[in-house]
N, C-alpha and C positions, 0 to 999 in steps of 0.2 A: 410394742410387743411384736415379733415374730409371727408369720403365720406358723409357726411349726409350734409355737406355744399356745396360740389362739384352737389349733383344732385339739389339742392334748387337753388341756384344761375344759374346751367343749365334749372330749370323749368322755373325761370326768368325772363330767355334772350330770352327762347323761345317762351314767354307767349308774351314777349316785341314784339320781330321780329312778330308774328301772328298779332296783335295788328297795325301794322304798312301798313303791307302787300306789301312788295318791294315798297314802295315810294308812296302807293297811299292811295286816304284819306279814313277814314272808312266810308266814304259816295258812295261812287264811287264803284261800281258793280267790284267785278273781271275780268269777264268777260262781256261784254256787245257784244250781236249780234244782227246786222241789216239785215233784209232779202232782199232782192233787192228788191223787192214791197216796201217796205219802203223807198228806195232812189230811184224810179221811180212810175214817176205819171202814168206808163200804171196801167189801172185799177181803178186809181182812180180820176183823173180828164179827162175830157169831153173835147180833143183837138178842135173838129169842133162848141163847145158851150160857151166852155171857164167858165164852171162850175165842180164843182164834180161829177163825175157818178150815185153817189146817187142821187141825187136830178135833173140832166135831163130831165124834164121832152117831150123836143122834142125827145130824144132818146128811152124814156122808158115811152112809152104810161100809162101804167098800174098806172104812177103818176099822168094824169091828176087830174083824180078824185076829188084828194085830195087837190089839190092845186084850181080848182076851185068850191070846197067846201068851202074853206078858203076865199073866192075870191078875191085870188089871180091869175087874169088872164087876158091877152091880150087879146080880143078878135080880134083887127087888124089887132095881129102880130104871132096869135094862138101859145103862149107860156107864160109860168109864166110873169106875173109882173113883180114878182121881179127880174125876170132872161132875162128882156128885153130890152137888151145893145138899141136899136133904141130909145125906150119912153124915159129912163132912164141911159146915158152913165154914170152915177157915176157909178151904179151898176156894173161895170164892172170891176173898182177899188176894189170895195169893195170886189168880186172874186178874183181877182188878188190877193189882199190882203193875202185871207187866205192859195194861193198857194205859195207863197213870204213865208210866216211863214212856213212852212211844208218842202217846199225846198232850202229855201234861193236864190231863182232868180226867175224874173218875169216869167208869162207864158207863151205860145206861144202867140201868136194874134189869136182867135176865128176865125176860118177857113169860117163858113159861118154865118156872123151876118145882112145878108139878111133876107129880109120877104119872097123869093121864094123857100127855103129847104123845102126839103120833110124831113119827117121820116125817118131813116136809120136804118139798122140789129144790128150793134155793143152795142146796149145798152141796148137791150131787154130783158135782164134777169130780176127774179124776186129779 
């Protein structure tokens, strides 16, 4: 055999093998990395609310506003509508829901879905 056949046939198999990439599909990322934020909800869902931390509006005052701009709001139970497991218990599936998809297991049980919480420190970021 030729070397001019020997390195063509080596371009190839190599071009092949790259093409391949140890058994995985040309879809699927080499490497794929998950940050632990990613596989834990601290930071992003609302354990004592049983919502996302964005959207808290019992935790993170600074969202009233907007929410009862929208009006979107309890006044009975002074928190979102939509986020008000006592008026409305589906709503609280429907959170569940999106923590289900994100994590694949339900969430904890909403720590205080009483009308007597106060406002707390941990959410108060902008």
């Amino acid at each position: 055999m030729s070397l001019r056949k020997v390195i063509s046939v080596g371009a190839i198999l190599l071009f092949g093998v790259g093409l391949v990439g140890c058994g995985q599909s040309p879809e699927t990322p080499a490497t794929t990395r998950v940050s632990a934020l990613e596989l834990s909800p601290e930071g992003w869902w609302c354990e004592e609310h049983g919502v996302p931390e964005e959207v808290c509006a019992q935790c993170n005052i600074k969202l009233v506003g907007s929410f009862k701009a929208k009006g979107d709001w309890c006044k009975e139970h002074d928190r979102p509508d939509s986020q008000c497991f006592i008026c409305h218990p589906e709503k609280e599936a429907e959170f569940a829901a999106q923590y289900e998809a994100k994590y694949g297991k339900q969430p904890p049980k909403p720590q205080s879905a009483g009308v007597d919480q106060g406002r707390h420190e941990h959410g108060t970021k902008s």
